[in-house]
C-alpha positions as CSV (number, residue, x, y, z in Angstrom):
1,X,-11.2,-22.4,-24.1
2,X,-8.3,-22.6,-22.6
3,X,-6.2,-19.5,-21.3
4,X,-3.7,-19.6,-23.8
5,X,-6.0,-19.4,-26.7
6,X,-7.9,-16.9,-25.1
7,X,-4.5,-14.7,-24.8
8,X,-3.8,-15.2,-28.0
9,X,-7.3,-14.3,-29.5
10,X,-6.6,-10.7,-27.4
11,X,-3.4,-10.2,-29.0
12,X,-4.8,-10.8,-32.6
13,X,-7.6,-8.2,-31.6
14,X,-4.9,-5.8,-30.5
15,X,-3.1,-6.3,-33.9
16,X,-5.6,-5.5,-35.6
17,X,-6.6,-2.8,-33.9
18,X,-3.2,-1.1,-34.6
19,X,-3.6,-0.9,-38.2
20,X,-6.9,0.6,-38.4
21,X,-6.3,3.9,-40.3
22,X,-7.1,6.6,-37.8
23,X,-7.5,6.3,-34.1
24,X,-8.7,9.0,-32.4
25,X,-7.1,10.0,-29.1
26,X,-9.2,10.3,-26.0
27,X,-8.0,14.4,-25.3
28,X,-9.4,14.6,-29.1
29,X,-12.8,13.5,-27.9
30,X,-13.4,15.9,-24.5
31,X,-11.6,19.2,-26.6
32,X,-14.9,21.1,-25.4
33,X,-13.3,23.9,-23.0
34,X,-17.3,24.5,-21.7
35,X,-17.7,20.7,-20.7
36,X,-17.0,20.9,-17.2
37,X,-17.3,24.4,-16.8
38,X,-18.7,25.5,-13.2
39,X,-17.8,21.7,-11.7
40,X,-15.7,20.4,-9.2
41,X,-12.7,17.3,-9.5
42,X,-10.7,16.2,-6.8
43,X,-7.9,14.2,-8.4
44,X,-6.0,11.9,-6.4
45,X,-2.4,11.0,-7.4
46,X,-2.4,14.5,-9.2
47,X,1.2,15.2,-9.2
48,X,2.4,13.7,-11.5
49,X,1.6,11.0,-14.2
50,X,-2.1,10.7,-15.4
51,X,-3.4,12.3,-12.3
52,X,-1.5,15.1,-13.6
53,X,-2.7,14.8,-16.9
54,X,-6.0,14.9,-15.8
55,X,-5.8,17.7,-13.9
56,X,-4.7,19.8,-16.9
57,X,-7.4,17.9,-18.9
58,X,-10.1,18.9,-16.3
59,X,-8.8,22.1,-16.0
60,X,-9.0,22.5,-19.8
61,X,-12.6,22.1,-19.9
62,X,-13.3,24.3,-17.5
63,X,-13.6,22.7,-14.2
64,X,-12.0,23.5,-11.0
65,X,-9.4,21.1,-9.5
66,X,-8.3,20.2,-6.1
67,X,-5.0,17.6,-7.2
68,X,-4.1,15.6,-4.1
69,X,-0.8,13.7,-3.4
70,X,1.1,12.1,-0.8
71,X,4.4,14.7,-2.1
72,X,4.0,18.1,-1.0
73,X,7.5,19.2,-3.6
74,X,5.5,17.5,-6.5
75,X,2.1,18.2,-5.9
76,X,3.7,22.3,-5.7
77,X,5.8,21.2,-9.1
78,X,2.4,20.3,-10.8
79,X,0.4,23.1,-9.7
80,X,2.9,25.4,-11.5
81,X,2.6,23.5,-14.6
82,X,-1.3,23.6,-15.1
83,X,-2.4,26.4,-17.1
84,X,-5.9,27.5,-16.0
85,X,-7.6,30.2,-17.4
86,X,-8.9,31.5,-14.9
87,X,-10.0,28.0,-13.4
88,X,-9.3,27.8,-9.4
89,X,-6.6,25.0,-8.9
90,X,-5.2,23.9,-5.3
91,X,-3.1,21.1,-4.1
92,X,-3.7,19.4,-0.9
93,X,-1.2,16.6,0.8
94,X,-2.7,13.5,2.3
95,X,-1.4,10.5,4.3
96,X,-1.6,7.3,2.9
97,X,-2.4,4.6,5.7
């Protein structure tokens, strides 16, 4: 099989894909607040993007989050933003080398 056929037999799966009736997003799935209650996530590349989002995520179902960025401003920007609940959230800069 050559690569081109195989890229195109990934695309047809992908269009098909798209018109099934209901997908179901991920955040759907992991809605349990009690999931990760009473665990710990360091989350690398947490200020912004989907480290970000999966910080709130985690944060959501109860765990507590260290994010950790290379940004300092950002990483302070994102802590605001995450809503808790009484969850303990910290940010932590780090140096890439």
């Amino acid at each position: 099989m050559s690569v081109k056929q195989w890229m195109k037999g990934k695309i047809r799966t992908l269009i098909l894909m798209s018109k099934e009736k209901e997908m179901i997003p991920i955040p759907k799935i992991i809605h349990d607040n009690r999931l990760l209650k009473g665990k710990n996530a360091l989350i690398t590349g947490g200020s912004s993007g989907i480290g970000a989002a999966m910080a709130q995520t985690f944060v959501n179902c109860g765990a507590n989050v260290v994010i950790a960025g290379t940004n300092e401003e950002h990483l302070k920007s994102t802590l605001g933003k995450i809503s808790g609940g009484g969850t303990y959230v910290q940010f932590t800069g780090m140096c890439v080398m």
